[in-house]
N, C-alpha and C positions, 0 to 999 in steps of 0.2 A: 712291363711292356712286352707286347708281342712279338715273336721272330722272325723277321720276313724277311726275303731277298730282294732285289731289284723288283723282278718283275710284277713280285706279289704287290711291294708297293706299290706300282703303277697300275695294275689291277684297279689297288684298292682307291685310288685317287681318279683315274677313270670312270669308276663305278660313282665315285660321290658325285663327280661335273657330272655325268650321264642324267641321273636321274636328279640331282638338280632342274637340269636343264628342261629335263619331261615334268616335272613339276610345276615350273616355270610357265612352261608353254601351256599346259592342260590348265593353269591358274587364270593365266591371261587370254586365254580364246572362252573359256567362260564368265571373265568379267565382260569379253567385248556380245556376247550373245546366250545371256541368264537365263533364257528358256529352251537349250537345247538337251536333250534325254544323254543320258550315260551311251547307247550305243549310238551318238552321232559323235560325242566327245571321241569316244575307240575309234570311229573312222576315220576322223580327222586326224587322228594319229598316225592311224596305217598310213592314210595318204602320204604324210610328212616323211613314215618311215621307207614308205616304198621311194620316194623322190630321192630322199640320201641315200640309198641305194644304187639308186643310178645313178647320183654324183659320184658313186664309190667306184661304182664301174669304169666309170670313163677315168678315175685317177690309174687304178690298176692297168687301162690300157695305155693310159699315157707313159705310166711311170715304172710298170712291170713288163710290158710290151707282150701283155694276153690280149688274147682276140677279147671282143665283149662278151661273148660265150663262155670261154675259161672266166671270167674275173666274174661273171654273175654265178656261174656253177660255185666259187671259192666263197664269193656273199652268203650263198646262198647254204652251202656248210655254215658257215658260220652264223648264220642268222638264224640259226633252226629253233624252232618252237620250243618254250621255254613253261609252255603254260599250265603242263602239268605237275613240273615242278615247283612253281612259283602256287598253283593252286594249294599245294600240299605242305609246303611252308607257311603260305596264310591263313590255313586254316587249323594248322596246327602252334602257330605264332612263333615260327622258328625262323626267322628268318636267318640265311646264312651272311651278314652281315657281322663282320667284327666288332665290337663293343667296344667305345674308344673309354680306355682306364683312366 
């Protein structure tokens, strides 16, 4: 069995509801509309993604008490673009995903 701490657990269990979820939803907006292309599928996404984003905002000013400014600059670290990595794990088949034993 692997050796992880709290966090990493949480991590790891975030990660699986996350993309559950994006699997989920990219499954279901293509059973509701069978003829739209791969790059309206990506946009619809964005969309989705930029809208939680500014749900995230407004919890951060509610609940951290940043202006909307600080809380979207913090998103916005943390949201940073992934896709050269993600490029370079799928194309090399590596994904850094732990292999459950």
């Amino acid at each position: 069995m692997l050796r992880r701490n709290a966090a990493q657990d949480h991590a790891v269990i975030t990660n699986a509801m996350t993309l559950a979820f994006g699997h989920q939803l990219a499954a279901t907006w293509l059973d509701l509309y069978p003829d739209v292309s791969a790059s309206q599928l990506v946009g619809f996404l964005e969309e989705q993604s930029l809208r939680a984003r500014a749900a995230a905002a407004e919890v951060y000013v509610a609940k951290e008490r940043m202006s909307k400014e600080e809380a979207m600059a913090l998103l916005e670290r943390e949201s940073r673009s992934y896709r050269a990595l993600m490029r370079e794990e799928l194309s090399t088949g590596d994904l850094s995903l732990p292999i459950p034993e």
